[in-house]
Structures are given as C-alpha cells and as structure tokens.
PDB file of N, CA, C and O in Angstrom:
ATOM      1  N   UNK A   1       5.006  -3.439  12.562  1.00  0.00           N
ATOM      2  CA  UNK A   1       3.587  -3.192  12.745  1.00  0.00           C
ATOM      3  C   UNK A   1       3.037  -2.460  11.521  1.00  0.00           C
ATOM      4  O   UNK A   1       3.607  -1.688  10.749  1.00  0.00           O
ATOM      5  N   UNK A   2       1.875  -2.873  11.547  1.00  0.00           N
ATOM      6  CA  UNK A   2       1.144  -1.955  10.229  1.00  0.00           C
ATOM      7  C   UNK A   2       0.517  -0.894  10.539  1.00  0.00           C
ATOM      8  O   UNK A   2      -0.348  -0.777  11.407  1.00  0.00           O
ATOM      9  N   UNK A   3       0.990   0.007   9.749  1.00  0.00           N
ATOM     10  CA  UNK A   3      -0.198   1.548   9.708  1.00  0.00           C
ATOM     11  C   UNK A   3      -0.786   1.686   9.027  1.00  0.00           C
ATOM     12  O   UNK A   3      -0.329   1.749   7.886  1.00  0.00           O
ATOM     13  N   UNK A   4      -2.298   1.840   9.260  1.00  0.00           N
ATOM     14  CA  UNK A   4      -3.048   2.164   8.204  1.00  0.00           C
ATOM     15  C   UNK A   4      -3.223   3.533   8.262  1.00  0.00           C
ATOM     16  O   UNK A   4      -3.172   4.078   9.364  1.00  0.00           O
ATOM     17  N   UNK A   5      -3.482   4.384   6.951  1.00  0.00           N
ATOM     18  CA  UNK A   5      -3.870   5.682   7.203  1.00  0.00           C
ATOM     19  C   UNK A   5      -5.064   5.979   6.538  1.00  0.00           C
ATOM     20  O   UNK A   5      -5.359   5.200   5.632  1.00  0.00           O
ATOM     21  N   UNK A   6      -5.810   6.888   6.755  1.00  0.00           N
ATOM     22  CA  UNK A   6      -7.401   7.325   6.399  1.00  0.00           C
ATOM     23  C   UNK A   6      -7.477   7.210   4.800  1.00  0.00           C
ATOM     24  O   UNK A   6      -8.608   7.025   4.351  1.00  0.00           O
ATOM     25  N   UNK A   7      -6.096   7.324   3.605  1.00  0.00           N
ATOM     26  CA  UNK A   7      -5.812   6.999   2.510  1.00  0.00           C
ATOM     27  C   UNK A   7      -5.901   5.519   2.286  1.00  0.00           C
ATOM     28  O   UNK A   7      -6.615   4.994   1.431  1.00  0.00           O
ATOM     29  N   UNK A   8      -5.166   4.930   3.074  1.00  0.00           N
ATOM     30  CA  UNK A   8      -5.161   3.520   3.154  1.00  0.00           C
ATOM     31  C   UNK A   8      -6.951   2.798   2.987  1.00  0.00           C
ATOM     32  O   UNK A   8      -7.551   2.124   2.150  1.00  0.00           O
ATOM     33  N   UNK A   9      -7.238   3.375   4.212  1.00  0.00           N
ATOM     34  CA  UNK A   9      -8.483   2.553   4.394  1.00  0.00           C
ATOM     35  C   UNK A   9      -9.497   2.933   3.186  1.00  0.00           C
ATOM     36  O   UNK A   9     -10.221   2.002   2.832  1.00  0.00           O
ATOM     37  N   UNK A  10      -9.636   4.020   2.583  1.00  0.00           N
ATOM     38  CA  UNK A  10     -10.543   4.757   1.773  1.00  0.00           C
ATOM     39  C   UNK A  10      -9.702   3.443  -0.010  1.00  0.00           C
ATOM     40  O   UNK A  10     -10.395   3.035  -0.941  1.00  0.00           O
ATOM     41  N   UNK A  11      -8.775   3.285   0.101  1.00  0.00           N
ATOM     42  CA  UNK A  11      -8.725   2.575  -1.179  1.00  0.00           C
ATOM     43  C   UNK A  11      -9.378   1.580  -0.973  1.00  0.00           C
ATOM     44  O   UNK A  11     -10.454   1.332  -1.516  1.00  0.00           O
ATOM     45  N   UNK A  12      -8.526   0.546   0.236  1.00  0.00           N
ATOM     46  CA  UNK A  12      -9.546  -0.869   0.751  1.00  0.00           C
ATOM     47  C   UNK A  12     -10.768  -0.929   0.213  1.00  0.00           C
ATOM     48  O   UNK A  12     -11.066  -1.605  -0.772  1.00  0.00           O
ATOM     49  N   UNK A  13     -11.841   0.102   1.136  1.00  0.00           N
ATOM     50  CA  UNK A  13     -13.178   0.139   0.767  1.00  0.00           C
ATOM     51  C   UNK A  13     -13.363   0.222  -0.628  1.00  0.00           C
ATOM     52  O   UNK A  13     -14.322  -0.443  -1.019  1.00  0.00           O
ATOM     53  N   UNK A  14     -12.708   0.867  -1.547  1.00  0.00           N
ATOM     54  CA  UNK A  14     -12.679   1.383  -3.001  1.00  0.00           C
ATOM     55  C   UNK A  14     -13.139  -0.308  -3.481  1.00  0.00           C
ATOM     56  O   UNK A  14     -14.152  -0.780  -3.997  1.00  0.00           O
ATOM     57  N   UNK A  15     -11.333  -1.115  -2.837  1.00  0.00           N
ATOM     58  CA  UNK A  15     -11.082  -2.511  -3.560  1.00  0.00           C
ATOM     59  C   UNK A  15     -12.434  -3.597  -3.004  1.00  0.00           C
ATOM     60  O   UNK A  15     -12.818  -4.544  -3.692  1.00  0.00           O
ATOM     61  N   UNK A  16     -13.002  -3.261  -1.721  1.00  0.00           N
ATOM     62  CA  UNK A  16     -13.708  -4.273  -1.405  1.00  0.00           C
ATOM     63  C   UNK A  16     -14.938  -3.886  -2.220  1.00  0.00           C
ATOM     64  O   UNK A  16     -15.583  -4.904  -2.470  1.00  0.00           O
ATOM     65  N   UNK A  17     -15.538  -2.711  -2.762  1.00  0.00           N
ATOM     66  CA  UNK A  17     -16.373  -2.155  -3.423  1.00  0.00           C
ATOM     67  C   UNK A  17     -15.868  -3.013  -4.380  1.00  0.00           C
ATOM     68  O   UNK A  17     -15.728  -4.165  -3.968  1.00  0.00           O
ATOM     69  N   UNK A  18     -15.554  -2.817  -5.516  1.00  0.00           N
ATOM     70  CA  UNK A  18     -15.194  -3.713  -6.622  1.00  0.00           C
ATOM     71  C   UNK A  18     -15.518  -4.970  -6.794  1.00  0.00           C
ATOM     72  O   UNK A  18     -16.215  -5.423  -7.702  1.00  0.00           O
ATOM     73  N   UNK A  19     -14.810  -5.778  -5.571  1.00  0.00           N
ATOM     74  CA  UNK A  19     -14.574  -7.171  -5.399  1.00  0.00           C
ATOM     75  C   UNK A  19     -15.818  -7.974  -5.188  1.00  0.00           C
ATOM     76  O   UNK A  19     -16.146  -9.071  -5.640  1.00  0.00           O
ATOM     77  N   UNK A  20     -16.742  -6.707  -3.966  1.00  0.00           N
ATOM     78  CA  UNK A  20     -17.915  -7.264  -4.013  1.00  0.00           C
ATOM     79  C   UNK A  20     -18.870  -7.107  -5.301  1.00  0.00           C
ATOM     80  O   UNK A  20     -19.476  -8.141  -5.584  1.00  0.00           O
ATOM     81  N   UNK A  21     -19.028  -6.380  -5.843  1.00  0.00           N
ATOM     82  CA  UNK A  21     -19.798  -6.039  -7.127  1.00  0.00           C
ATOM     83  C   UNK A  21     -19.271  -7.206  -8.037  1.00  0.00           C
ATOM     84  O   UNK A  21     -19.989  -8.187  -8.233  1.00  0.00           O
ATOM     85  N   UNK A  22     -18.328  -7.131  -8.456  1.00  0.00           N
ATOM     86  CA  UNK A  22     -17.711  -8.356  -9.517  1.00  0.00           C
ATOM     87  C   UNK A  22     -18.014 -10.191  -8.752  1.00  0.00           C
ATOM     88  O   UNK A  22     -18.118 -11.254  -9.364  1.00  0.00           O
ATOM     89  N   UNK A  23     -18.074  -9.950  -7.406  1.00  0.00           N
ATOM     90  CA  UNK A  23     -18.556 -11.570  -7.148  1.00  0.00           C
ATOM     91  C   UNK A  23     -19.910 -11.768  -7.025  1.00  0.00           C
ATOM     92  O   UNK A  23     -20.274 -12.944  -7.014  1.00  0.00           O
ATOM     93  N   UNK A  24     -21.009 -10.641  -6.897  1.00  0.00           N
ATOM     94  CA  UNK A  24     -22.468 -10.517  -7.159  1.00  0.00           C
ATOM     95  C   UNK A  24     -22.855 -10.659  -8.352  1.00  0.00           C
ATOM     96  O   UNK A  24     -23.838 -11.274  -8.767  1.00  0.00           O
ATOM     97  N   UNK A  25     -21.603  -9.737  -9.255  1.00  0.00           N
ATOM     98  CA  UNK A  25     -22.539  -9.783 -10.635  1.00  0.00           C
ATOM     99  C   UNK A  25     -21.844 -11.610 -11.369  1.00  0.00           C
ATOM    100  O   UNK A  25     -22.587 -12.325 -12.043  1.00  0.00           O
ATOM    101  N   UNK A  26     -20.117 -12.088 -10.973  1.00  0.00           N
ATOM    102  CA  UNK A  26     -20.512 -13.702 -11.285  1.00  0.00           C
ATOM    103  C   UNK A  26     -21.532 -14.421 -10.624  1.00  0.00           C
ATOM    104  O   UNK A  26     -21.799 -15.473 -11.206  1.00  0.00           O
ATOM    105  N   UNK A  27     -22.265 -14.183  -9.487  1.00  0.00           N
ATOM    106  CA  UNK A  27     -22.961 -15.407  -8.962  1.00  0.00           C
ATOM    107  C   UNK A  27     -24.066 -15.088  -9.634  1.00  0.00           C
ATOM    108  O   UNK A  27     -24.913 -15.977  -9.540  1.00  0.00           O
ATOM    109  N   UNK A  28     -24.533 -13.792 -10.541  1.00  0.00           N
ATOM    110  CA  UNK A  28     -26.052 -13.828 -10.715  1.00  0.00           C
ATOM    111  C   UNK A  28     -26.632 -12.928  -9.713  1.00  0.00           C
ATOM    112  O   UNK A  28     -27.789 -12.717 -10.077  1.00  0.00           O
ATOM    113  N   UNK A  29     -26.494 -12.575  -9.105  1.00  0.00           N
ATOM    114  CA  UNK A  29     -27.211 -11.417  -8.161  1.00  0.00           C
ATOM    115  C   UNK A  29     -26.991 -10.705  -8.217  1.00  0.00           C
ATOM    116  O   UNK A  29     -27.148 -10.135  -7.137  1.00  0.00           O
ATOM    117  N   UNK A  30     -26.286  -9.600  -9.538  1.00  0.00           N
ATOM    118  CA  UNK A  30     -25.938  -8.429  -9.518  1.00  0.00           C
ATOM    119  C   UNK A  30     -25.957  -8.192 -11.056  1.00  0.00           C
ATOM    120  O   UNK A  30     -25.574  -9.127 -11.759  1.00  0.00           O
ATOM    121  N   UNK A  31     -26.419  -6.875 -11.738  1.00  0.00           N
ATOM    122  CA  UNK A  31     -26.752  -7.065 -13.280  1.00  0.00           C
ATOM    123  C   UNK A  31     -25.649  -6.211 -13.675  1.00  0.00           C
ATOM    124  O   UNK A  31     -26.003  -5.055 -13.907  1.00  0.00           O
ATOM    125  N   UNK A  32     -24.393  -6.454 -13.821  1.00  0.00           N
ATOM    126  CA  UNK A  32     -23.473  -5.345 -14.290  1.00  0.00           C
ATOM    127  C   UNK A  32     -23.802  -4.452 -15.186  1.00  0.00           C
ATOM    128  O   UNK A  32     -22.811  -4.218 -15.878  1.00  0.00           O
ATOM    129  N   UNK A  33     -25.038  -3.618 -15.630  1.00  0.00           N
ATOM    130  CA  UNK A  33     -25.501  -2.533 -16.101  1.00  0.00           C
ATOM    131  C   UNK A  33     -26.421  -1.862 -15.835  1.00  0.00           C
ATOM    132  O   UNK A  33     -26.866  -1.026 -16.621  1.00  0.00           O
ATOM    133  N   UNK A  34     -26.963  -2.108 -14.531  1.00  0.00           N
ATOM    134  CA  UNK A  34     -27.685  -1.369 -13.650  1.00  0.00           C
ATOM    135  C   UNK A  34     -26.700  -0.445 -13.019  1.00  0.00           C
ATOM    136  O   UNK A  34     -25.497  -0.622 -13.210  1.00  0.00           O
ATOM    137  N   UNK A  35     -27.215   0.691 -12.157  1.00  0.00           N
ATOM    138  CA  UNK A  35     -26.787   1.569 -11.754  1.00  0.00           C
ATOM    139  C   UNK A  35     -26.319   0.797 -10.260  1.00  0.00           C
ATOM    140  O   UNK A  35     -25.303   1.314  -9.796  1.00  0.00           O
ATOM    141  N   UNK A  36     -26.849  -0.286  -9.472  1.00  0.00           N
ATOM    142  CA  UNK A  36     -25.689  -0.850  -8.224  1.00  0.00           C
ATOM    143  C   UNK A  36     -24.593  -1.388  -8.497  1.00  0.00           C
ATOM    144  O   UNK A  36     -23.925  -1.494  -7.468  1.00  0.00           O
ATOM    145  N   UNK A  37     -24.085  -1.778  -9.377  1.00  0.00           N
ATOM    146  CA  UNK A  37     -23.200  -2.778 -10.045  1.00  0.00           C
ATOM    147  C   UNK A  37     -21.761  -1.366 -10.636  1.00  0.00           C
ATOM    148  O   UNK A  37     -20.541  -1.218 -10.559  1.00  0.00           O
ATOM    149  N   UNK A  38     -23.208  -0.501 -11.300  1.00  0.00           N
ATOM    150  CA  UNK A  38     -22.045   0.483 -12.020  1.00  0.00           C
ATOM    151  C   UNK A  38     -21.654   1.820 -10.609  1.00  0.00           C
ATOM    152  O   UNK A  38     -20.637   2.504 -10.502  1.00  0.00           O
ATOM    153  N   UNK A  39     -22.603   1.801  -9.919  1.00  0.00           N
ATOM    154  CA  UNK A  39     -21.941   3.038  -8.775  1.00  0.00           C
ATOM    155  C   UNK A  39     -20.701   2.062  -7.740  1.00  0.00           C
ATOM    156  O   UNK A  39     -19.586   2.473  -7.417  1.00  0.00           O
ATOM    157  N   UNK A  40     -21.172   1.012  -7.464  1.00  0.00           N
ATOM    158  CA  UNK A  40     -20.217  -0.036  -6.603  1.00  0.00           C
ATOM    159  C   UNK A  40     -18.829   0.416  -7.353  1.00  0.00           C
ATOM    160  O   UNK A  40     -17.807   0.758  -6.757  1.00  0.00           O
ATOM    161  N   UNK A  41     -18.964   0.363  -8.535  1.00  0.00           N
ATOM    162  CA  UNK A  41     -17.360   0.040  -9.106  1.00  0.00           C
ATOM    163  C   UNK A  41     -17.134   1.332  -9.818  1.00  0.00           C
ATOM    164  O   UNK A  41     -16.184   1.341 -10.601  1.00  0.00           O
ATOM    165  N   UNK A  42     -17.753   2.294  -9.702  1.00  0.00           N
ATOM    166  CA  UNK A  42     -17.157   3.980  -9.898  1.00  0.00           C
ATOM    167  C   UNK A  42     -16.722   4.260  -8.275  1.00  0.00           C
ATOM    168  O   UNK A  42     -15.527   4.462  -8.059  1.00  0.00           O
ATOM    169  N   UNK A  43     -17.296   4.269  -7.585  1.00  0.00           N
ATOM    170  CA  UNK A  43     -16.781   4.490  -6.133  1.00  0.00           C
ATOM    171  C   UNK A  43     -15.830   3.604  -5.535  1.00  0.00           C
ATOM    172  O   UNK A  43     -15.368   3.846  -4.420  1.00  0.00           O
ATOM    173  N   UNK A  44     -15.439   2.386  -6.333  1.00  0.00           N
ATOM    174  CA  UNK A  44     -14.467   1.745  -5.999  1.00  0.00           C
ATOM    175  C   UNK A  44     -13.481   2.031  -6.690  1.00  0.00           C
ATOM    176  O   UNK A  44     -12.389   1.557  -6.378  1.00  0.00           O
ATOM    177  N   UNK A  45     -13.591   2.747  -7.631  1.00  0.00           N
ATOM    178  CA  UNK A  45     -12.155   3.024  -8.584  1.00  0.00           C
ATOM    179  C   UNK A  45     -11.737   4.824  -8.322  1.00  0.00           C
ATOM    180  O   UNK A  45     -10.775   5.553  -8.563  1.00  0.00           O
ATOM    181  N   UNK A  46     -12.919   4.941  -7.777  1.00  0.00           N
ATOM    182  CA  UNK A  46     -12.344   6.937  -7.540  1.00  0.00           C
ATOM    183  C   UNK A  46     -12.025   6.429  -6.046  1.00  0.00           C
ATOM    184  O   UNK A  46     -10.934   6.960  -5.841  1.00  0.00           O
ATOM    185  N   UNK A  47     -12.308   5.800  -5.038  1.00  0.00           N
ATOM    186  CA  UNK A  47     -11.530   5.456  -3.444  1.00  0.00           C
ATOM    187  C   UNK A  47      -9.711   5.334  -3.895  1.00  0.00           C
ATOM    188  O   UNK A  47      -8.747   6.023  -3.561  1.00  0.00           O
ATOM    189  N   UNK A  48      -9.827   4.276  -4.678  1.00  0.00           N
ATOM    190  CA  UNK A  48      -8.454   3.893  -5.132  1.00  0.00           C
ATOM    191  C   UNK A  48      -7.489   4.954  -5.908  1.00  0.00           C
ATOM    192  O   UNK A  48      -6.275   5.107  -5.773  1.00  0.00           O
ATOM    193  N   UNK A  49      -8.400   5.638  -6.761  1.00  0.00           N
ATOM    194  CA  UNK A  49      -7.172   6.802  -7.226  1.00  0.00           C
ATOM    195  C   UNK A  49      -7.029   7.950  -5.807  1.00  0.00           C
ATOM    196  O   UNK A  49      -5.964   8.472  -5.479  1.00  0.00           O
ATOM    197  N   UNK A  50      -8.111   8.131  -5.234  1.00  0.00           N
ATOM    198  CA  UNK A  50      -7.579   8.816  -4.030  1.00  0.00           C
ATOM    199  C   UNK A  50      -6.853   8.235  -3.108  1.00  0.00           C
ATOM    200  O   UNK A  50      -6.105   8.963  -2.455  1.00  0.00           O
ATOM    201  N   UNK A  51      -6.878   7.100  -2.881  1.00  0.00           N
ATOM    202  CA  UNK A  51      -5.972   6.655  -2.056  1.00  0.00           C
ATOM    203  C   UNK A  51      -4.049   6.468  -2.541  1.00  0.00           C
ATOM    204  O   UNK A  51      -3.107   6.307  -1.766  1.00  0.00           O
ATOM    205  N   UNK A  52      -4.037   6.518  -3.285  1.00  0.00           N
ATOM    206  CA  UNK A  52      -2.944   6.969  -5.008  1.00  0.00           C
ATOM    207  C   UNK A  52      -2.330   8.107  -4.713  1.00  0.00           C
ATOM    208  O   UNK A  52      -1.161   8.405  -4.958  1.00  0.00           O
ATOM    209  N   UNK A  53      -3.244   8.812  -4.117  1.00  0.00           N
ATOM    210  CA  UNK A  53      -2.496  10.818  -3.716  1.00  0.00           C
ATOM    211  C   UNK A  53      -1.446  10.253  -3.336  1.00  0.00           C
ATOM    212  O   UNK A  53      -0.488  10.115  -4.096  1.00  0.00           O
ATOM    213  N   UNK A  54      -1.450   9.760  -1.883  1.00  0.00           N
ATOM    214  CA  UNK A  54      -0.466   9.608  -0.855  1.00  0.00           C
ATOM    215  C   UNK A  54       0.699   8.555  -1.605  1.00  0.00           C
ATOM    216  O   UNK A  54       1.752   9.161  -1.801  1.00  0.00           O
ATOM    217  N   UNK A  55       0.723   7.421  -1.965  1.00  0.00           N
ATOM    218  CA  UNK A  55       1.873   7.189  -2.896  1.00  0.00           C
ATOM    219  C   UNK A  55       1.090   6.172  -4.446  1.00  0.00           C
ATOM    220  O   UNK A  55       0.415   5.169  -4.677  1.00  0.00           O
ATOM    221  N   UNK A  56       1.709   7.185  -5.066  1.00  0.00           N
ATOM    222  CA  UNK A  56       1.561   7.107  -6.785  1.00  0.00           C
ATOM    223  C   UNK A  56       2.018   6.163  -7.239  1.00  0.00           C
ATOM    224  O   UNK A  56       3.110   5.758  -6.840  1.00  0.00           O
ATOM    225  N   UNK A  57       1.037   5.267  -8.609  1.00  0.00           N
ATOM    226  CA  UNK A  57       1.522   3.992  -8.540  1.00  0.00           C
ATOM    227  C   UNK A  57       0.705   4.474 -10.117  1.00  0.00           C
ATOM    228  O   UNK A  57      -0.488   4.779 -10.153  1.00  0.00           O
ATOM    229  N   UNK A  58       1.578   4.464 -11.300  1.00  0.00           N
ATOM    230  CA  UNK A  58       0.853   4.671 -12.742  1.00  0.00           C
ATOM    231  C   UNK A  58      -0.122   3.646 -13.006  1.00  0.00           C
ATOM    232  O   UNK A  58      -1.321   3.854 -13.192  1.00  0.00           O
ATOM    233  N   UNK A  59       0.494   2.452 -13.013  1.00  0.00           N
ATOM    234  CA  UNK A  59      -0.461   1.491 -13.870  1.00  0.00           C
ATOM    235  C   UNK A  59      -1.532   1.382 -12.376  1.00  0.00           C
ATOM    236  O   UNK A  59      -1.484   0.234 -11.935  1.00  0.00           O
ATOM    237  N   UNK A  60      -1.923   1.774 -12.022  1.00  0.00           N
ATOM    238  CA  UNK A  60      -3.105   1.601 -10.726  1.00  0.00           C
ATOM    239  C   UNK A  60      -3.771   2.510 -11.422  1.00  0.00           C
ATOM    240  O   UNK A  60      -4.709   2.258 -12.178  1.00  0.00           O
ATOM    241  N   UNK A  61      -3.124   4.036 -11.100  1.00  0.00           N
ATOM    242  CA  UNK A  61      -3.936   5.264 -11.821  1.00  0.00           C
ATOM    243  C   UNK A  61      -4.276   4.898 -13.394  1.00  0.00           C
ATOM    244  O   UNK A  61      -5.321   5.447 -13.744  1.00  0.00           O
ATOM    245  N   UNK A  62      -3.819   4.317 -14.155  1.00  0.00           N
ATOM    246  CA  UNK A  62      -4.438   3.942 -15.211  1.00  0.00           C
ATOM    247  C   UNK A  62      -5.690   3.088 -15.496  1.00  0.00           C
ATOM    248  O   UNK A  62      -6.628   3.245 -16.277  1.00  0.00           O
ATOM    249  N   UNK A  63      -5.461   2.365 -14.817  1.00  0.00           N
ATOM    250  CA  UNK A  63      -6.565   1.008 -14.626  1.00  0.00           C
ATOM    251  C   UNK A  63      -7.685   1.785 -14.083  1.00  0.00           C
ATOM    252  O   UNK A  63      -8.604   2.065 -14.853  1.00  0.00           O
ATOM    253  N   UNK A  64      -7.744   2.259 -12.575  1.00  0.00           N
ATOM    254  CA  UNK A  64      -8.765   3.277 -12.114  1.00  0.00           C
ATOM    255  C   UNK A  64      -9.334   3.574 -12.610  1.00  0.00           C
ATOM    256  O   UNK A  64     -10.532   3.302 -12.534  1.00  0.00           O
ATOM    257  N   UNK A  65      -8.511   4.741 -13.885  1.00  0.00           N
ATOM    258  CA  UNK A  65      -9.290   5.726 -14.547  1.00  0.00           C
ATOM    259  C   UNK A  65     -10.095   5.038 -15.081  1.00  0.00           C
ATOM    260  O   UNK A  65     -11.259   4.804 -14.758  1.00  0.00           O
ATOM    261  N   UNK A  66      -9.393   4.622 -16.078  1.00  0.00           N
ATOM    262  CA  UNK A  66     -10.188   3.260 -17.157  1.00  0.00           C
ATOM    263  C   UNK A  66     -11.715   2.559 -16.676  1.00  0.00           C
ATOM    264  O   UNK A  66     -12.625   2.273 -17.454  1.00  0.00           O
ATOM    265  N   UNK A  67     -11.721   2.358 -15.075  1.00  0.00           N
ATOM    266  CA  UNK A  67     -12.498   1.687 -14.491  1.00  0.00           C
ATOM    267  C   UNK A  67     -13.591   2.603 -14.401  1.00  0.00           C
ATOM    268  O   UNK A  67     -14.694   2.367 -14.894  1.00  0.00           O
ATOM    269  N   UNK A  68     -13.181   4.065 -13.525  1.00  0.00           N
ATOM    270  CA  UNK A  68     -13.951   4.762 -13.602  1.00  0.00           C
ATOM    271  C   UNK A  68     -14.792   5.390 -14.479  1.00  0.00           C
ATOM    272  O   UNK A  68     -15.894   5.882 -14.234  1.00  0.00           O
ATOM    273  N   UNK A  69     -14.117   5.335 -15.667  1.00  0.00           N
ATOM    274  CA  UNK A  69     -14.756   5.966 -16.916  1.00  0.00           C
ATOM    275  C   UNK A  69     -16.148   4.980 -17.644  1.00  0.00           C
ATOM    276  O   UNK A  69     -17.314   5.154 -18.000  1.00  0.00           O
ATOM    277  N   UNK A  70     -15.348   4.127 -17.587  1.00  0.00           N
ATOM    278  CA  UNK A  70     -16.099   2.414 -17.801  1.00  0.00           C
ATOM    279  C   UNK A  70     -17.580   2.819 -17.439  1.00  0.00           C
ATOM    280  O   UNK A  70     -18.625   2.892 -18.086  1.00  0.00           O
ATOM    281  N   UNK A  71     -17.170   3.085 -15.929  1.00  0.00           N
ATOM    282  CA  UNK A  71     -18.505   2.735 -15.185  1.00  0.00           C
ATOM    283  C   UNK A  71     -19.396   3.920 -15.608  1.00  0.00           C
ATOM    284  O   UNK A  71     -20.543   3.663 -15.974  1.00  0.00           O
ATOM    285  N   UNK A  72     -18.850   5.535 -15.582  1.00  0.00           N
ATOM    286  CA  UNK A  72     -19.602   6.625 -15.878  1.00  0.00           C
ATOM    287  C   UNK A  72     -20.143   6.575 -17.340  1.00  0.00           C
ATOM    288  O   UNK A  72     -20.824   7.481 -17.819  1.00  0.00           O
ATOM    289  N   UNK A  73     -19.788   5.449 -18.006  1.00  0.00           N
ATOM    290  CA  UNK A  73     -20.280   5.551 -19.782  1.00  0.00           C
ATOM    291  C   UNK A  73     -21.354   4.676 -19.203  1.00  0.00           C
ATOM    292  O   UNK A  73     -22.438   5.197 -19.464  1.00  0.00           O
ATOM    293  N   UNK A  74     -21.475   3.784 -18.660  1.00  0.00           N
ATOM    294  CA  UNK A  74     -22.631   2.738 -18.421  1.00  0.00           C
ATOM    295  C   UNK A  74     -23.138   3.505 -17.666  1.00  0.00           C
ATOM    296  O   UNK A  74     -23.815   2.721 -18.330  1.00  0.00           O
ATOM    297  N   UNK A  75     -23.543   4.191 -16.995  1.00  0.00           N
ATOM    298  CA  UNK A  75     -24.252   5.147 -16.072  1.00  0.00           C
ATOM    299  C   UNK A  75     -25.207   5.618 -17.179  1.00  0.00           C
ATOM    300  O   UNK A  75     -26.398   5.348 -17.335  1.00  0.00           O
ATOM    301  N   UNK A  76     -24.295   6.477 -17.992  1.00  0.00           N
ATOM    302  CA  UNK A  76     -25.132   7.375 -18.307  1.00  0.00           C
ATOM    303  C   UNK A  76     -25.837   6.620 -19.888  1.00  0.00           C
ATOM    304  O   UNK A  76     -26.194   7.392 -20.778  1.00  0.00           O
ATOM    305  N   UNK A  77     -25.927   5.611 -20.017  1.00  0.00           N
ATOM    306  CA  UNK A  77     -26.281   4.598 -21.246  1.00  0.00           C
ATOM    307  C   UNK A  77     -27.729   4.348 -20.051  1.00  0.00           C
ATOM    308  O   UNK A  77     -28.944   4.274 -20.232  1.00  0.00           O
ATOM    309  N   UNK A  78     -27.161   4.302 -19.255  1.00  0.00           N
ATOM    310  CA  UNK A  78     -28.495   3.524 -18.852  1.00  0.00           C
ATOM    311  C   UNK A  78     -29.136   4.279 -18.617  1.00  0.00           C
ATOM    312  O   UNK A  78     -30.278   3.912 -18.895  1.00  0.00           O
ATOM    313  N   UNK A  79     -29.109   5.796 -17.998  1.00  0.00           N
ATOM    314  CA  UNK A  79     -29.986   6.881 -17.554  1.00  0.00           C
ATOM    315  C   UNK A  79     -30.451   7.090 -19.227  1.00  0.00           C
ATOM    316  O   UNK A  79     -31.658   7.328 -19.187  1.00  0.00           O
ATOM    317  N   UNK A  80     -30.002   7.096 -20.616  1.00  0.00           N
ATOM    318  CA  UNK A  80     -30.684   7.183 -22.090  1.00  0.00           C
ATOM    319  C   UNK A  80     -31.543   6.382 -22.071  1.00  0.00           C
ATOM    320  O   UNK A  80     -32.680   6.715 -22.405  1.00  0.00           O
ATOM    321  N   UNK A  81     -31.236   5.011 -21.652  1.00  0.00           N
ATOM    322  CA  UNK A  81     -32.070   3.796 -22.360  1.00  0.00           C
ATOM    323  C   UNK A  81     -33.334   3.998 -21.682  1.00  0.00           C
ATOM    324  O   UNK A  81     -34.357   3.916 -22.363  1.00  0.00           O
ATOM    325  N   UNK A  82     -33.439   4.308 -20.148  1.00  0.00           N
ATOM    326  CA  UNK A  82     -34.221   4.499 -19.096  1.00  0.00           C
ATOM    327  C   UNK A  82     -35.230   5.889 -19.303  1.00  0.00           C
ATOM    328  O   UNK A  82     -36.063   6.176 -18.445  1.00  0.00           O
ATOM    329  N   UNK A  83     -35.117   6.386 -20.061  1.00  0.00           N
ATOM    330  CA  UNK A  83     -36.368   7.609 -20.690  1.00  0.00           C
ATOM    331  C   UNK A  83     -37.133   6.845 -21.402  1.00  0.00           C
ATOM    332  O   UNK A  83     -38.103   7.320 -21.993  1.00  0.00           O
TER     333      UNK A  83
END
C-alpha cells in the first residue's frame, strides 16, 4: 500500500505546479515572464525542495534550486521593467 505523507503531497503540488505552468506556457496561454508563469514554478520548485527534507535526493535539490532561482531572477526583471 502507498503512504503518502504531508511531505509527499506538498512536492506533488510543487510538481503539478510546474507541469501545469510549462503546458500553459507551450499551448500559448501562459507568458513564461509574467509573474503567473514565474510564481507557478517558484512555488513549484520550493514545494519540491521541501518535500526533499524528509528524504534527500542531490540532483533534485540541485535542479530545484536552479529552478527556483530561475524564477526569482525573472520576478524581479519584471518588477524593473514594470516601473
């Protein structure tokens, strides 16, 4: 049987965050440098390193970060461009 635990589910959401943002922004309905596109996939990559506490996996925590950082440089590009 499967257990999920409150870690478990909090990455899921992280990954379905992602998954959905990346198939909005291929179909055209999502502008990957707007702030929905870039919070979708910062909150999908900080779910996933928290969900990481409970068992540690490097190249995940790498990618994450990477992801997360990604997204917080486009954040804040766009909050400049946007003055």
């Amino acid at each position: 049987m499967l257990h999920v635990t409150a870690l478990d589910a909090i990455g899921l959401a992280g990954v379905l965050a992602m998954l959905i943002a990346y198939a909005l922004t291929v179909a055209g309905r999502l502008d990957p440098l707007r702030p929905p596109a870039l919070l979708m996939n910062l909150f999908g990559s900080l779910a996933v390193l928290l969900s990481l506490t409970a068992a540690f996996n490097l190249s995940a925590a790498v990618i994450e970060t990477a992801w997360a950082l990604i997204a917080l440089i486009g954040l804040g590009r766009w909050l400049v461009m946007a003055r």
